[in-house]
C-alpha positions, 0 to 999 in steps of 0.5 A: 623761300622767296624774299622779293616784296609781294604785289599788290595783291599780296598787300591786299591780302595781308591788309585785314590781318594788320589792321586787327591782328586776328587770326583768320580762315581760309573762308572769312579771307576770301570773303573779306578780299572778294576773292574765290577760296583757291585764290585766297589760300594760293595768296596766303600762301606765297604770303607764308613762304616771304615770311609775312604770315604764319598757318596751322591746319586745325581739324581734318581740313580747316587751316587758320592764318595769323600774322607775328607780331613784331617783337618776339614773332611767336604769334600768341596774345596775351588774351584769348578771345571766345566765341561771344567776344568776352575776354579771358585774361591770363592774369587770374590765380589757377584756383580762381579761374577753375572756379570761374571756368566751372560756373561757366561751364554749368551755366551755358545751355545754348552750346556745349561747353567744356573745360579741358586741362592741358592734356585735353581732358575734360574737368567739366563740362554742359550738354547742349539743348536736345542732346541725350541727358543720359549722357551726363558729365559723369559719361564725359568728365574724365574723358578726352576732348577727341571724343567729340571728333570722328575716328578719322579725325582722331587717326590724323591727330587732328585734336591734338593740332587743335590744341596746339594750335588754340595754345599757340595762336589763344584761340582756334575756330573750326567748323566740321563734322563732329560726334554726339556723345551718343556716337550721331555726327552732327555739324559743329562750330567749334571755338577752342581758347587757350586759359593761361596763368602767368604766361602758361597754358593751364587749360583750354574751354571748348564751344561747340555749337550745333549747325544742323538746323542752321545749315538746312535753312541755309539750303532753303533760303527762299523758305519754301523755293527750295528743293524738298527732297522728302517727297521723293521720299516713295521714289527707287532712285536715290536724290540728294543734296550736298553744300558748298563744302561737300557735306550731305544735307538732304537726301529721301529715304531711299539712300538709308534703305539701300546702304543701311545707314541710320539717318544719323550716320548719314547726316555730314557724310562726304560724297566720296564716304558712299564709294570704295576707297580706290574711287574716292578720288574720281569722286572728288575730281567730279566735285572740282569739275562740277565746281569749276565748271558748271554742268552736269556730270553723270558717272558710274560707280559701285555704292558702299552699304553699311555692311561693306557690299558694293551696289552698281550706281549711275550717278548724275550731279549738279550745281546749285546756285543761289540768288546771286549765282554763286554756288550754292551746293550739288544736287544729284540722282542715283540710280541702280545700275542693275536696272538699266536695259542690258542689266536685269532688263527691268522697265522704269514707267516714264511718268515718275519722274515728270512733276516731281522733278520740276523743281529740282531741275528748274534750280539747275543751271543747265537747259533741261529737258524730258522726252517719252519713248516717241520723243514728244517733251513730257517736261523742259525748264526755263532755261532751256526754253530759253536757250531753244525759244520756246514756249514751255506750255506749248512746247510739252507734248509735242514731237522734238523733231517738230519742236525744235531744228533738231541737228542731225549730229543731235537726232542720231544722239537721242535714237542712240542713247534710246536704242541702246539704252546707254548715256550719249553725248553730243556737240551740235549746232543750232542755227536758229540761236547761232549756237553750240550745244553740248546735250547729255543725254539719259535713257530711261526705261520710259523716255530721255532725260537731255542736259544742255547748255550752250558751248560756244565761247567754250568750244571757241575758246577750246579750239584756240587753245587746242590750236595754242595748245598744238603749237605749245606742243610741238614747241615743247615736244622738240624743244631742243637741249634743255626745257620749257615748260608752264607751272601753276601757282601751287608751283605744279607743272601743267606743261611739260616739254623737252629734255631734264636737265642733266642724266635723270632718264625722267620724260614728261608723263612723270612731271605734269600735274606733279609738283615740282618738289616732288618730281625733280631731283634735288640738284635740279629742284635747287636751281630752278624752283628760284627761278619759277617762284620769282616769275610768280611774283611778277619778275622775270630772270635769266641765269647760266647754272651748271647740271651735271657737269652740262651748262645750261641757259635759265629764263623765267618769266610770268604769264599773266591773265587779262587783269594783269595777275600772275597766274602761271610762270614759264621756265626755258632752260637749254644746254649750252655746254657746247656753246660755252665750250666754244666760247671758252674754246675761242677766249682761251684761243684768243688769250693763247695767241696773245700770250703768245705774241707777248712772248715773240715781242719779248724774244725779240727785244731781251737777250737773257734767256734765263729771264725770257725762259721765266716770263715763259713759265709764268705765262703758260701757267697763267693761260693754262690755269695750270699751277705747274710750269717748268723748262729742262735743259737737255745735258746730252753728256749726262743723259740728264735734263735739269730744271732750269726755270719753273713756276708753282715747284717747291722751294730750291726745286728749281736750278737744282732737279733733275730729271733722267732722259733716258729712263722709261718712267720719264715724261720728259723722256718720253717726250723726247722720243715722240713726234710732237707734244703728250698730254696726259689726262691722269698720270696714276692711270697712265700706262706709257710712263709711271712718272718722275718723283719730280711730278708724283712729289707735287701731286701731279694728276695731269699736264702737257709736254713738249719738245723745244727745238727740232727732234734731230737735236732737241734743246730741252723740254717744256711741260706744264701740270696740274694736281686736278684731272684735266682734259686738256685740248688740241688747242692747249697742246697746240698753243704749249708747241706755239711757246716752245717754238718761240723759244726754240726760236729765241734759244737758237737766235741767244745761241748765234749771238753767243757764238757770235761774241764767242767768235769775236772772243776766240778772235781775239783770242787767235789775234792775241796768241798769234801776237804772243807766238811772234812775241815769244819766239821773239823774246826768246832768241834773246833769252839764254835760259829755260827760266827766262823763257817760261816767264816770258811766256807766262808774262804775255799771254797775262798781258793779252785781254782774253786771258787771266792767268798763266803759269807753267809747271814741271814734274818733280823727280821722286814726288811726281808733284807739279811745281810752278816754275812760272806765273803771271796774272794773279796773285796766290791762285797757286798757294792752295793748289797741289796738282800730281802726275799721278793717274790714281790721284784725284789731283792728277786727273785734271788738265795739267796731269792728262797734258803731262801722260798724254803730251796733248792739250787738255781744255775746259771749255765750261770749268763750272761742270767739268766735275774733275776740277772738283779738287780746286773747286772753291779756289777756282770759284774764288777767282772766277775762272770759266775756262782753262787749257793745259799745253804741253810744253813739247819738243821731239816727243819730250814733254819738257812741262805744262802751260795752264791758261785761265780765262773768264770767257765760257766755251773757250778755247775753240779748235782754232785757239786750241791750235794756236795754243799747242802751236805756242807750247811747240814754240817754247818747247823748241826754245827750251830745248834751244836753250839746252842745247846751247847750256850744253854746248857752251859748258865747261862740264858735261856729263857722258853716259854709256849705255847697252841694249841688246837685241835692238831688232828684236821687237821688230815683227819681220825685221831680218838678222843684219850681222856686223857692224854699224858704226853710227858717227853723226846725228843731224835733227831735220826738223819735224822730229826727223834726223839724218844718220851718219855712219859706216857699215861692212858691204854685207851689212849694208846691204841687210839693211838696205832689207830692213828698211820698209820694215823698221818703224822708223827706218825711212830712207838707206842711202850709200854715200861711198862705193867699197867697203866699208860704205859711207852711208846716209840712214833718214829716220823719223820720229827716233825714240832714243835720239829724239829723248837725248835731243830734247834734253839738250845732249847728242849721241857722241858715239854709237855702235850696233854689232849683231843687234847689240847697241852700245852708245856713249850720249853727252848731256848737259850737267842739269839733264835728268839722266835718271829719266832718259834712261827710263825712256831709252828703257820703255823702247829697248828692255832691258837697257843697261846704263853701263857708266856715268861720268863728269867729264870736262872736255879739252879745249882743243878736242874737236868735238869742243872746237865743233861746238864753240863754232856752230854757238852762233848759228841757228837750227837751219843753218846748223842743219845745213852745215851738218848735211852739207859736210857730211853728205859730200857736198863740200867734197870735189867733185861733190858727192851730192848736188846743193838741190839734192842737199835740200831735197833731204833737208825738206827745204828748197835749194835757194833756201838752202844756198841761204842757209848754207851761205849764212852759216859759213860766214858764221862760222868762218867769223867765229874761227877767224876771231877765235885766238890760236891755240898758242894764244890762248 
């Protein structure tokens, strides 16, 4: 419905119903406007749709128009108005009024006048004059009111709108065909008006009034001037006469002869009633031509008689106009067709229709002229003499060639339509008027009837328009994309061109002449009905409104006629979906590109990744109009990629989801297999992927992702999704790659500054250690017990910055628990904690136990995910620790204890501070055997043990038999878990194993030190199990006999040695071995082995070593059996290194004798 203000023409319109309030007809409006009816009812019309007017159709074609009044808007007064102008009042008691009703009803005798009960049934009623007596009230009473219409009327219901209208409105006029209680049709006024009684309808009165005589003084105004068709009472054609409104008025006798229809039954019937249904139409649009357009038409169609037969008619119509030139009603001649030349072949003489015509054709409009069989004018009328100039008497008789300049276009029409006896028409200029004529022309069986009237504005005006038309034609036949097209006041297209809107498959032969209600889908109707409705009231509009999932641009604007109104309006619309797709596309592309650069700047200017990488999320989402954004870090240990940051996911998703890396129902994992980024449109429908319960939980239909960093080694993912399908583009896909480049980018630059600070750390670190190494190695020279020694290593790598805490732990016998032996750095991190040596404990598969079974360091460089120090988890987070090193304390393969370092650095502990590290538990390692060594040299007590071990060789693959005996007397450590054998063998023994050498593991280098036999040799071994355990734990081999693979060899200990252990060891590389005897045994003062060892207290490794070698490979012997180069050669060290050594270690020795008192003295 429109809701704009109507124009001014709308307020004119509506003038006449403010100022008095009555209800009006179509008719009385156009008469008060001065308006034709179409423009009055086209006004109205727009008037009801803005909600200023009310209208009812009453009877079969009339329709009443009211205005609401202002309070309840029910359009219903209190009084009813008759016909007379006396008022009837609702304010009377029901009795009262019948009374009263009755008496008028009786005593009327100019009209028919009848009193209805609410249903329409007649209480009472008076015949008018002339109408039958015998049908008195007692026919009528008792009956119903649509007696009194037509069986059409009733079919339609049109009584019962009557009355519903009169109840509605109080009072309904109507003018129309009605019946006589005799069953004759007559025409009738009728006035209906609602009798209320306390607001309620009690009844309704009905005036009918008989229009016969009235309209047929109508149709001879002039009283006598008229035409008197009753002369052609005689004639075979039929002549006739209908009003304005279409109804017969006169006709001769002839049109009851041939259809059978009483007089009676004729008078009100329409044109299209004397025809066949299926012609009805061509009928009544030959009315509207001849009522738009005033000229003759003459048609051809079957004649209905009363009995339903179809008579073949030739039937010509035209105007009548009155004094004023307003259209007055038709005229018209039928003729059998059957008559025609070429039908039955039955002559007409031409003199019938000469005089008896003339009045009737000098009404017409139309120039107007009669020919014989030689052409020669048996009669023309006053306006073609004056359109042609003649003079009408001197014009009758003669040849037209003569008469007139007859065109040749003309000429050849009239010997046509007179050789072939059928209608022609012809369009022809005549010169002497500088105009076109347009001539109808009849054959006869006796002459020519010609029709004319000039068409020259009309033929200019066509051409135009047929050039305007041609040019709107082509406009509209390819139109692209979209519409235009021109619709009337009715809202009915007259132009139509281009393509409907949306998928319809409707062309224009489906829409022009159609309303567009009617025609257009709903979803079509909806949107541009608005638009043509606000053009048709004067203002123009433009709108971009979607169709089909296509955009379109809508323009409407009014077309107006010379006066300024609106007669028509004009509708564009175009498909703009691609346009918009582009500007969308360049927007997005824009907002892409500066999200984009926002996110560089940022990169550039913010080092917290996690902050950078949740800016990112958002920002895609934002861009995107995605409601899912998320960011997954690739763990490659654990094949796992975590959701690290994310916008839209539920509560306490993000930090916490994974998502598998590796499984084929994984985006994420996909992604990572393919060269660049996936889109996926509908992920129930994909087929690559079933998706993660991370995506199919949130209801994820579609998304986009992407790889974040280089394929070779890519950092995670970043993907984006959305509950709703999407078609996401090139650009979109594009754009996701351009963020994920950013922080590729920005993730590899944070990585370089961390390894940067990490470096400066694990610089810092090394420096820190190395401080430490020369710290220790210093401390500990001046330290005489293992004790002093853990604290001081603990005590200086706590007091370093890069480290919290430390603390060294040992194996306790029998528990296999490790105890804390030393800390330093924090207080209590150790009074919770219990750590094993047992693999098949959960507590001894971290550091400190993997350090102690494999004598290598064991790190965390990233404590927090390393899920086997999930056993000191809480105490752990307590105090903060990131990372942490377990460092066997180690000497000659004996793994003495276990140095834990703690730091708060992540990613510790590099492989160069790993080495300084091991380096520094070497060092303590040494000291603490050092140390041992020293306790067990300086005891008073030692504790010896024998042990045996058979077939020593035997494990040994292709180690040959030796018999004999080797006799092994000294043992001297070289350094790098190497010692040199002194010993004595037979020649024969020697010489086996001299064999054996390449193929004992450990076996190094046999060298002989004496000729003879038995031979003095010099056995190098590397790496010697047995020595190197007994070395470790501070003791020596005293004394060691191999004899036919048999070793037995008695070792001296220090009293605090673990003897249970070494035996356990000597075991795992010789079983069974046998400890034979164990014993405390407390050395004499004056044993040399006793005085040997209070000599070389003072002296440190190298120079003991270099002693020890000395002396017992023959350099003190003269002439010397080895050279001070070879010496240092078997050492590893170079002679003046040796020279050093040797020279130190004498003067040491020789001070330590020269001040140790004599036996005597002691």
């Amino acid at each position: 419905m429109r809701g704009n203000t109507p124009g001014e023409s709308l307020r004119e319109t509506i003038r006449p119903f403010v100022e008095s309030g009555e209800p009006r007809t179509t008719p009385e409006v156009a008469e008060e406007l001065g308006v034709g009816r179409r423009t009055a009812y086209a006004r109205l019309e727009r008037l009801v749709e803005a909600g200023r007017l009310r209208t009812k159709k009453v009877g079969a074609n009339a329709r009443v128009w009211w205005r609401p009044p202002s309070g309840d808007g029910a359009g219903v007064g209190d009084t009813a108005r008759a016909d007379d102008g006396a008022d009837t009042t609702t304010s009377g008691r029901g009795a009262v009024r019948d009374r009263q009703l009755r008496a008028l009803v009786e005593t009327a005798e100019e009209y028919a006048v009848l009193a209805l009960d609410p249903g329409g049934t007649v209480r009472a009623w008076n015949a008018a004059d002339g109408w039958d007596e015998s049908d008195d009230a007692g026919t009528v009473v008792g009956g119903h009111f649509s007696r009194f219409h037509t069986p059409a009327d009733r079919d339609e219901g049109v009584t019962e709108r009557t009355l519903r209208a009169a109840a509605e409105l109080g009072t309904v006029r109507e003018e129309g065909r009605r019946l006589r209680p005799d069953g004759s049709r007559f025409r009738a006024a009728v006035t209906v008006s609602a009798v209320r009684t306390d607001g309620d309808v009690v009844g309704y009165t009905a005036v009918l009034r008989d229009l016969t005589d009235r309209r047929a003084a109508e149709a001879d105004p002039a009283g006598g001037r008229g035409l008197d068709i009753g002369q052609f009472d005689s004639r075979r054609d039929l002549v006739y006469t209908f009003d304005a409104d279409g109804e017969l008025v006169r006709w001769n006798d002839r049109l009851a002869e041939v259809t059978g229809y009483t007089d009676a039954e004729i008078e009100g019937m329409r044109p299209d009633e004397l025809v066949p249904e299926p012609a009805r139409s061509e009928v009544r649009a030959v009315m509207e031509r001849v009522t738009d357009r005033p000229e003759s038409v003459t048609f051809e169609l079957p004649l209905v008689t009363a009995d339903g037969a179809e008579i073949p008619y030739e039937f010509t119509c035209g105007p009548l106009h009155d004094e004023d030139g307003e259209l007055d009603g038709f005229t018209g001649i039928g003729r059998d067709a059957r008559r025609r030349p070429g039908r039955s072949g039955r002559g007409r003489p031409g003199h019938e229709l000469g005089a008896e015509l003339d009045e009737v054709f000098d009404r017409i409009s139309d120039g107007f002229y009669a020919l014989d069989d030689e052409l020669r004018f048996t009669f023309i009328n006053d306006r073609a003499t004056s359109l042609l100039g003649l003079d009408r008497f001197a014009t009758v008789g003669r040849n037209v060639r003569e008469a007139v300049d007859l065109a040749p276009e003309l000429e050849a029409g009239l010997l046509e339509a007179r050789e072939r006896q059928a209608p022609v028409v012809v369009e022809s200029y005549f010169e002497p008027a500088e105009e076109w004529f347009e001539s109808n022309i009849y054959p006869s069986e006796t002459g020519i009837s010609v029709y004319f009237r000039a068409v020259t504005e009309r033929r200019e005006r066509e051409t135009e328009l047929r050039r305007k038309e041609s040019r709107l034609r082509a406009i509209t036949e390819h139109f692209p994309n979209g519409v235009v097209a021109l619709v009337d006041e009715e809202l009915r297209y007259t132009t139509f061109g281009g393509s409907l809107e949306g998928d319809t498959g409707l062309s224009r032969p489906v829409f022009e002449g159609e309303p567009l209600s009617d025609s257009l889908p709903d979803r079509i109707a909806d949107v541009v009905i608005p638009g043509y409705e606000t053009a048709l009231d004067g203002e123009s509009t433009e709108f971009v409104d979607s169709v089909d999932d296509r955009i379109y641009q809508y323009r409407f604007a009014p077309v107006r006629d010379d006066d300024g109104e609106v007669f028509a309006a004009l509708g564009m619309s175009q498909e703009i979906t691609e346009r918009v797709r582009r500007e969308r596309e360049l927007r997005s592309r824009v907002s892409q590109q500066a999200a984009i650069s926002e996110l560089g700047r940022r990169a550039l200017e913010d080092l917290n990744l996690d902050a950078l990488l949740g800016e990112a999320v958002e920002l895609v989402s934002e861009t995107l109009d995605t409601e899912y954004c998320k960011v997954l870090d690739l763990d490659v240990d654990d094949d796992r990629l975590h959701l690290r940051q994310g916008v839209g996911w539920d509560d306490g998703i993000v930090g916490e989801a994974t998502v598998s890396a590796v499984d084929e129902d994984s985006q994420a994992a996909h992604t990572l297999a393919t060269d660049g980024p996936v889109i996926v449109e509908d992920l129930g429908t994909e087929r690559r992927f079933s998706g993660p319960e991370l995506l199919t939980s949130h209801d994820v239909t579609s998304g986009i992702s992407t790889v974040i960093g280089p394929e070779s080694d890519p950092w995670g993912i970043l993907g984006t999704h959305d509950p709703d399908r999407r078609e996401f583009s090139d650009h979109d896909a594009t754009f996701l790659q351009s963020v994920a480049n950013v922080l590729a980018a920005a993730i590899e630059r944070h990585q370089r500054e961390h390894q940067l600070v990490q470096q400066r750390q694990q610089l810092a670190a090394v420096n820190s250690l190395n401080q430490v190494v020369r710290d220790v190695t210093t401390a500990v020279i001046d330290q005489s017990t293992r004790a002093e020694i853990e604290a001081t290593v603990c005590e200086r790598l706590a007091e370093t910055d890069s480290y919290s805490f430390a603390w060294i732990g040992e194996v306790e016998t029998g528990s296999r628990r490790v105890t804390p032996q030393a800390q330093a750095g924090v207080e209590g991190y150790l009074d919770d904690v219990s750590i094993t040596f047992d693999p098949d404990d959960e507590r001894g598969n971290g550091p400190t136990g993997r350090a102690f079974r494999t004598g290598e360091v064991q790190v965390a460089t990233d404590i927090r995910a390393d899920d086997r120090h999930d056993p000191w988890r809480s105490t752990i987070e307590e105090y903060g620790f990131r990372a942490s090193a377990a460092v066997p304390i180690v000497h000659e393969g004996t793994v003495y204890a276990v140095l834990n370092v703690y730091t708060e650095r992540p990613n510790a502990f590099a492989p160069q501070e790993r080495r300084m590290i091991a380096q520094l538990g070497e060092v303590a390692g040494h000291a603490i055997a050092a140390a041992d060594r020293k306790q067990a040299l300086m005891s008073d007590e030692l504790v010896e043990v024998d042990i045996r071990c058979e077939n020593v060789f035997e494990p040994i693959d292709g180690f040959g038999d030796i018999d004999g005996k080797m006799l092994f007397e000294n043992t001297v450590a070289v350094g790098d878990d190497e010692h040199l054998l002194y010993g004595t063998a037979s020649a024969a023994t020697f010489d086996a194993m001299a064999e054996n050498v390449e193929t004992h593991p450990n076996w190094e280098e046999l060298t002989a030190q004496s000729d003879g036999d038995p031979v003095r040799f010099e056995l190098r071994v590397s790496s010697p199990p047995i020595v190197s355990a007994i070395a470790s734990r501070g003791g020596h081999v005293h004394r060691a006999v191999i004899e036919d693979g048999t070793l037995e060899m008695s070792v001296r200990l220090p009293p605090t040695a673990d003897v249970r252990e070494l035996v356990k060891r000597i075991r795992e590389v010789y079983s069974p071995a046998e400890m034979l005897r164990r014993r405390q045994i407390s050395p004499d003062r004056h044993d040399t082995d006793t005085v040997g060892r209070s000599l070389v207290t003072a002296l440190t490794d190298r120079q003991r070593t270099a002693l020890e070698v000395a002396h017992h490979s023959g350099f003190f012997e003269w002439p010397r059996d080895r050279t001070g180069e070879e010496v240092a050669e078997s050492i590893g060290v170079a002679a003046p290194t040796f020279h050093q050594h040797l020279r130190k270690g004498q003067r040491k020795v020789f001070e330590t004798l020269f001040s140790t008192p004599t036996v005597e003295e002691a």
